[in-house]
Chimera marker file (.cmm) of the C-alpha trace (Angstrom):
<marker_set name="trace">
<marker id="1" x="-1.957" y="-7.459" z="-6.422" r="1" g="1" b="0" radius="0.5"/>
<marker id="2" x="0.165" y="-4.641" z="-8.079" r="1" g="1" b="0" radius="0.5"/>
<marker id="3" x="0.375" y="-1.070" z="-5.817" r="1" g="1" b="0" radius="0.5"/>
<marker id="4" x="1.646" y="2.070" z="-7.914" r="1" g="1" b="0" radius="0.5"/>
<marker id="5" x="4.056" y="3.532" z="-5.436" r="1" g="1" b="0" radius="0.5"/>
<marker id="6" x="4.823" y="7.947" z="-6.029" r="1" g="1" b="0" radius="0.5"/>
<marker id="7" x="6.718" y="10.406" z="-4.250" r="1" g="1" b="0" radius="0.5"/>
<marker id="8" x="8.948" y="9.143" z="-1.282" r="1" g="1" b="0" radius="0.5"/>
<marker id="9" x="7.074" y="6.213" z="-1.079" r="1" g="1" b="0" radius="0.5"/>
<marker id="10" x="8.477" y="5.145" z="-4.535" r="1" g="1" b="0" radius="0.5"/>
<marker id="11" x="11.805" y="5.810" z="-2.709" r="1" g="1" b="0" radius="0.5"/>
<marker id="12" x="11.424" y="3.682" z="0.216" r="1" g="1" b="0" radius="0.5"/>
<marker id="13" x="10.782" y="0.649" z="-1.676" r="1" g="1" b="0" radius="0.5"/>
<marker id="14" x="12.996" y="1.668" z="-4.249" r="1" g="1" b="0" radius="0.5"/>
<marker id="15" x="10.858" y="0.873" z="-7.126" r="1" g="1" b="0" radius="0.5"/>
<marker id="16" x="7.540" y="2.363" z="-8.596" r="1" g="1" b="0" radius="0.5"/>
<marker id="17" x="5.754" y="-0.842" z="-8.346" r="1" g="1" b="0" radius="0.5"/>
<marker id="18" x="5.528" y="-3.439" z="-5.865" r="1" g="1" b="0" radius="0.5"/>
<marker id="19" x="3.686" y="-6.917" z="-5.859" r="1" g="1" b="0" radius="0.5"/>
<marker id="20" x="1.436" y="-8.145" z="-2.516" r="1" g="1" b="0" radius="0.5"/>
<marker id="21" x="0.597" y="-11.713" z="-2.936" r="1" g="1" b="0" radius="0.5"/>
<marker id="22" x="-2.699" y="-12.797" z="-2.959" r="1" g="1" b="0" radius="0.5"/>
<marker id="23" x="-3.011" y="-16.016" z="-1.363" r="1" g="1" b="0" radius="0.5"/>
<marker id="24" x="-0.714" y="-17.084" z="1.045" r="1" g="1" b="0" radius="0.5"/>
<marker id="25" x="1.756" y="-19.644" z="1.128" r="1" g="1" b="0" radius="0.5"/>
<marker id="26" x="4.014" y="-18.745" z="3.838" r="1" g="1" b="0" radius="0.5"/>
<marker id="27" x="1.136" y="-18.691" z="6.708" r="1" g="1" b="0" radius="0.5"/>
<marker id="28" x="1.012" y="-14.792" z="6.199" r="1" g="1" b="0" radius="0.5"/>
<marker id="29" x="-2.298" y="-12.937" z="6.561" r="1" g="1" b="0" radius="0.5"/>
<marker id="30" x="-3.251" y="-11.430" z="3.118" r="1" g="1" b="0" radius="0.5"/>
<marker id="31" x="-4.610" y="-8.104" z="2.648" r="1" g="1" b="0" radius="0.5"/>
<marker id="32" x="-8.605" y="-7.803" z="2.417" r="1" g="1" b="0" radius="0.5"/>
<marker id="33" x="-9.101" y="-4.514" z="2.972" r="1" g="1" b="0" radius="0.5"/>
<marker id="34" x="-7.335" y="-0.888" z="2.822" r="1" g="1" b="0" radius="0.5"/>
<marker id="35" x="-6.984" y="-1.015" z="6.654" r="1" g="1" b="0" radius="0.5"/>
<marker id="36" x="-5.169" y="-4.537" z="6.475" r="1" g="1" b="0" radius="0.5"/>
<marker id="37" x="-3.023" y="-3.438" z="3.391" r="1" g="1" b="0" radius="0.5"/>
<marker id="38" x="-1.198" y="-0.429" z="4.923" r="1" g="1" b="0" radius="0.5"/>
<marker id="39" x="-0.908" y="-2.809" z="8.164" r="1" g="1" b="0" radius="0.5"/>
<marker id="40" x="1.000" y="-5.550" z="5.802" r="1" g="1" b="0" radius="0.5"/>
<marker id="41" x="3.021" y="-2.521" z="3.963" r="1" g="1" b="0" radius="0.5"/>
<marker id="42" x="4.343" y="-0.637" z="7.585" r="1" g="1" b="0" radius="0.5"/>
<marker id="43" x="5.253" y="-4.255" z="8.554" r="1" g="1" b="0" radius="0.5"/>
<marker id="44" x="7.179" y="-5.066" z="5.572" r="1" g="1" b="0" radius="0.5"/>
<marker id="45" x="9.061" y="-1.395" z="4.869" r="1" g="1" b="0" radius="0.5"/>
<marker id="46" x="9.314" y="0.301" z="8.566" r="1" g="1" b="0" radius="0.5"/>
<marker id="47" x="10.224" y="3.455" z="6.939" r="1" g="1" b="0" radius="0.5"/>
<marker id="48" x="6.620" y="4.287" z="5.709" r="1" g="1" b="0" radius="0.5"/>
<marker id="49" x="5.726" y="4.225" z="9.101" r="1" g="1" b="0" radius="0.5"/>
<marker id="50" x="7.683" y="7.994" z="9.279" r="1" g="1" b="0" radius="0.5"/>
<marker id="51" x="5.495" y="9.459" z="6.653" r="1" g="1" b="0" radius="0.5"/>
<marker id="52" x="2.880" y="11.876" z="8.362" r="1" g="1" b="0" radius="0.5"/>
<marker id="53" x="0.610" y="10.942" z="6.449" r="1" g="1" b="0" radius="0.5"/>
<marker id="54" x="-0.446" y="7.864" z="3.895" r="1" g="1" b="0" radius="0.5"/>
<marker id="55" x="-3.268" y="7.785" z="1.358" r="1" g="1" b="0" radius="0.5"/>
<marker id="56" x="-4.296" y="5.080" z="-0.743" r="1" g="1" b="0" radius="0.5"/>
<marker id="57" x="-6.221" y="5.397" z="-3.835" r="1" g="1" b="0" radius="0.5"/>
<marker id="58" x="-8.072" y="2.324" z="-5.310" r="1" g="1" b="0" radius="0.5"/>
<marker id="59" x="-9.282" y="2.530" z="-9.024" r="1" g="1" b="0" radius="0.5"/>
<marker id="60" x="-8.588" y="6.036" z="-9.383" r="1" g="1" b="0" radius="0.5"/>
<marker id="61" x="-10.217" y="7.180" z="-5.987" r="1" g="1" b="0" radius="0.5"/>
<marker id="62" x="-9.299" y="7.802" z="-2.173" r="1" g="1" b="0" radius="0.5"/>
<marker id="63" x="-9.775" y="4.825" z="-0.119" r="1" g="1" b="0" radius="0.5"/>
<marker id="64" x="-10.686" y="4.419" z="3.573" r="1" g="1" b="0" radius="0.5"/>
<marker id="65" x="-9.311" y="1.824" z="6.033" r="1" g="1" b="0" radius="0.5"/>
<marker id="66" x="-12.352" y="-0.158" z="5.973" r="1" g="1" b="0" radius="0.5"/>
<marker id="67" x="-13.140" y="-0.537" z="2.034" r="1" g="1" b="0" radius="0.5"/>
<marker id="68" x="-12.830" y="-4.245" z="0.445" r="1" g="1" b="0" radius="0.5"/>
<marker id="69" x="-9.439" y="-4.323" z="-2.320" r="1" g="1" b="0" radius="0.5"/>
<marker id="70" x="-9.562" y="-7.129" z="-4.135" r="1" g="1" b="0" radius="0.5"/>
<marker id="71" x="-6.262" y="-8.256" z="-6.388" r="1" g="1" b="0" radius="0.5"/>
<marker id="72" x="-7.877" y="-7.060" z="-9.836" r="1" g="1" b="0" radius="0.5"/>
<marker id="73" x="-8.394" y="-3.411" z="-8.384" r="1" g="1" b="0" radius="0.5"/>
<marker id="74" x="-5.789" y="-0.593" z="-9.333" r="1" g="1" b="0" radius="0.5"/>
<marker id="75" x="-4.082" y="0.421" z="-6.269" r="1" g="1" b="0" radius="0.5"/>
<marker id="76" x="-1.625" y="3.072" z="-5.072" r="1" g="1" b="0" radius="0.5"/>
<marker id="77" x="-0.030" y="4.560" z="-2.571" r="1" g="1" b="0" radius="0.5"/>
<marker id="78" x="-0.155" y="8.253" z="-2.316" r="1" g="1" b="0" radius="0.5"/>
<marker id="79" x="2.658" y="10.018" z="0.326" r="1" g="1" b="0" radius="0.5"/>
<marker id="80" x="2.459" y="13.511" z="1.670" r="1" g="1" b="0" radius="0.5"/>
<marker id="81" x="3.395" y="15.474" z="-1.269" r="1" g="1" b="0" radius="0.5"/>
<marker id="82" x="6.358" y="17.226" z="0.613" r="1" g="1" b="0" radius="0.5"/>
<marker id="83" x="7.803" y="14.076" z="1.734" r="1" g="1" b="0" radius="0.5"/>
<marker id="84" x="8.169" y="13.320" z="5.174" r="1" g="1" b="0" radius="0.5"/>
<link id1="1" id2="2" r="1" g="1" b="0" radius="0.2"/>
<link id1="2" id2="3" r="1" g="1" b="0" radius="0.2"/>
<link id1="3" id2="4" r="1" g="1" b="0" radius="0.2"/>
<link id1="4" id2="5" r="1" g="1" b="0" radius="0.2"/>
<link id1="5" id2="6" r="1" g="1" b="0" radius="0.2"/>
<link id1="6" id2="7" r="1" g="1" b="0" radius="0.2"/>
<link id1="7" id2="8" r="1" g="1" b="0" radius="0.2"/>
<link id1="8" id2="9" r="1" g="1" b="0" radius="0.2"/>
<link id1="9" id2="10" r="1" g="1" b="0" radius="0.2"/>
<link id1="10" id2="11" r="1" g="1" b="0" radius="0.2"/>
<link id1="11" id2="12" r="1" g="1" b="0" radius="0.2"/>
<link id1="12" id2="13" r="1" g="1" b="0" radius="0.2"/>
<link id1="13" id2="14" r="1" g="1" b="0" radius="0.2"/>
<link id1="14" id2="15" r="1" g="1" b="0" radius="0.2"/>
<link id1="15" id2="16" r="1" g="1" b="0" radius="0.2"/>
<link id1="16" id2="17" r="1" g="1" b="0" radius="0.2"/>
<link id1="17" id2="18" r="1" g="1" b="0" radius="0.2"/>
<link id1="18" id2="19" r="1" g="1" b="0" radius="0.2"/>
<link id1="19" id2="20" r="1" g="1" b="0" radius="0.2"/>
<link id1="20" id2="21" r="1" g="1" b="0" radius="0.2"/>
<link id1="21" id2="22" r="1" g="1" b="0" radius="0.2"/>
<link id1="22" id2="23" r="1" g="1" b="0" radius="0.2"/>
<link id1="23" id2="24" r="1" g="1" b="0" radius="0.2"/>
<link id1="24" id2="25" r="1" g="1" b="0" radius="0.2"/>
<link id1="25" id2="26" r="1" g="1" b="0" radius="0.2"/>
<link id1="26" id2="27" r="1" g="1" b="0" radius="0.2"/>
<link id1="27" id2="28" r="1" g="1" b="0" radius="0.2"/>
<link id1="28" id2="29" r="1" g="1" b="0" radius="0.2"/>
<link id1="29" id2="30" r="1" g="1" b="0" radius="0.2"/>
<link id1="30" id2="31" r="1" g="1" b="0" radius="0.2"/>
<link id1="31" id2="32" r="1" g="1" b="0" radius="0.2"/>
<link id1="32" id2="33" r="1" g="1" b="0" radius="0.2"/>
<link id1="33" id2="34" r="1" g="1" b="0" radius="0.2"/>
<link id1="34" id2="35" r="1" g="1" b="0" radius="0.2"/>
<link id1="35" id2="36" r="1" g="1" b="0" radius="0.2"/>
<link id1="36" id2="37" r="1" g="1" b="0" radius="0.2"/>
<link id1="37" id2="38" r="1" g="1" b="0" radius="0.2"/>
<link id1="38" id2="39" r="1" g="1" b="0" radius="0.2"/>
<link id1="39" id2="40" r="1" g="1" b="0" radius="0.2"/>
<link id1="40" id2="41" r="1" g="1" b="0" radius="0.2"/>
<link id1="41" id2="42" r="1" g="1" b="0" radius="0.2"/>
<link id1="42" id2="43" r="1" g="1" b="0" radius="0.2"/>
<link id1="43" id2="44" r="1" g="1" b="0" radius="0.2"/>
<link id1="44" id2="45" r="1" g="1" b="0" radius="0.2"/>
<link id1="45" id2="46" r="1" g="1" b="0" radius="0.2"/>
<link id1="46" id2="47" r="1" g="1" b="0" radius="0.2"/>
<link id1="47" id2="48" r="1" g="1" b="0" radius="0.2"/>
<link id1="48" id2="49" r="1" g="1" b="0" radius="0.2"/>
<link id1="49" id2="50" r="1" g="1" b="0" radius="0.2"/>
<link id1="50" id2="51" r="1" g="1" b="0" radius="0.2"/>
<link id1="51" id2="52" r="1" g="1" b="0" radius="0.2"/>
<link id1="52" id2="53" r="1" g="1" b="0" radius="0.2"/>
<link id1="53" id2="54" r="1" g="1" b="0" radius="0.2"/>
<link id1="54" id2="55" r="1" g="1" b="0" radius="0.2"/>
<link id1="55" id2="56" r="1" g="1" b="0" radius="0.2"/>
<link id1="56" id2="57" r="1" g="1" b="0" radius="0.2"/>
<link id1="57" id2="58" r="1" g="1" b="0" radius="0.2"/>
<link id1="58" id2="59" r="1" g="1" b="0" radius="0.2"/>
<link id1="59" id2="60" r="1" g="1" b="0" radius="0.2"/>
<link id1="60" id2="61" r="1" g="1" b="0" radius="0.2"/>
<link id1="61" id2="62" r="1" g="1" b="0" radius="0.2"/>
<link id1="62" id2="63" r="1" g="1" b="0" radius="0.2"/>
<link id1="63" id2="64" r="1" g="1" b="0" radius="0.2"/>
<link id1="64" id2="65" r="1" g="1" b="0" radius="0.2"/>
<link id1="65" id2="66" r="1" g="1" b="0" radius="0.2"/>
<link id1="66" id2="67" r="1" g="1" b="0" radius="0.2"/>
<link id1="67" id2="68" r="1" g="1" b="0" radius="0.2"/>
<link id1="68" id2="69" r="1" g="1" b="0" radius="0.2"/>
<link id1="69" id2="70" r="1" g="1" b="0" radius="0.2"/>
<link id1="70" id2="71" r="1" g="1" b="0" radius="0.2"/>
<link id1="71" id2="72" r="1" g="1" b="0" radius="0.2"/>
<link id1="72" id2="73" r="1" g="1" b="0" radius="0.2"/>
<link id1="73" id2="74" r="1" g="1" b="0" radius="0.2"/>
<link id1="74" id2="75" r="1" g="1" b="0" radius="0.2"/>
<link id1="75" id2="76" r="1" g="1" b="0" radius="0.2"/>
<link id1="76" id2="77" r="1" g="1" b="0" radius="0.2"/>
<link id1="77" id2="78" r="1" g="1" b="0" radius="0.2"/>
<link id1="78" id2="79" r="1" g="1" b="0" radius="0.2"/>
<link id1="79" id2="80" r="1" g="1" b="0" radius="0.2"/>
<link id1="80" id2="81" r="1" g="1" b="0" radius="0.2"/>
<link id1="81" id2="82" r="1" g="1" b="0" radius="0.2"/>
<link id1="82" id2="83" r="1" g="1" b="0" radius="0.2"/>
<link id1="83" id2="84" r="1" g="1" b="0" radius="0.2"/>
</marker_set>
């Protein structure tokens, strides 16, 4: 699964794309849903977690916590737009 990263986000990770595996070797839940996804991502890059605020968009529109993402869907990560 491929996430578009923008803004500050883009800066945290320090690249405009980032890769979430989608089966998992390591023992490692994988992300099912929106919810679960910005779970894994706070885990992985503490830093997000001092963003105000955090949308996700999945195939070109705003995602709640609860909807299904899948690894063919188009996915990214939308920070405040004045940074932190």
């Amino acid at each position: 699964m491929t996430i578009l990263l923008f803004g500050i986000a883009k800066d945290i990770v320090g690249s405009p794309t980032l890769s979430v595996p989608t089966s998992s070797i390591t023992g490692k839940k994988i992300p099912k849903t929106v919810g679960e996804l910005k779970t894994f991502l706070s885990g992985t890059y503490p830093e997000l977690n001092k963003l105000s605020s955090m949308a996700v968009a999945v195939n070109h529109n705003y995602a709640e916590d609860h909807e299904i993402i899948n690894s063919y869907d188009e996915i990214a990560l939308i920070p405040p737009v004045n940074g932190r």
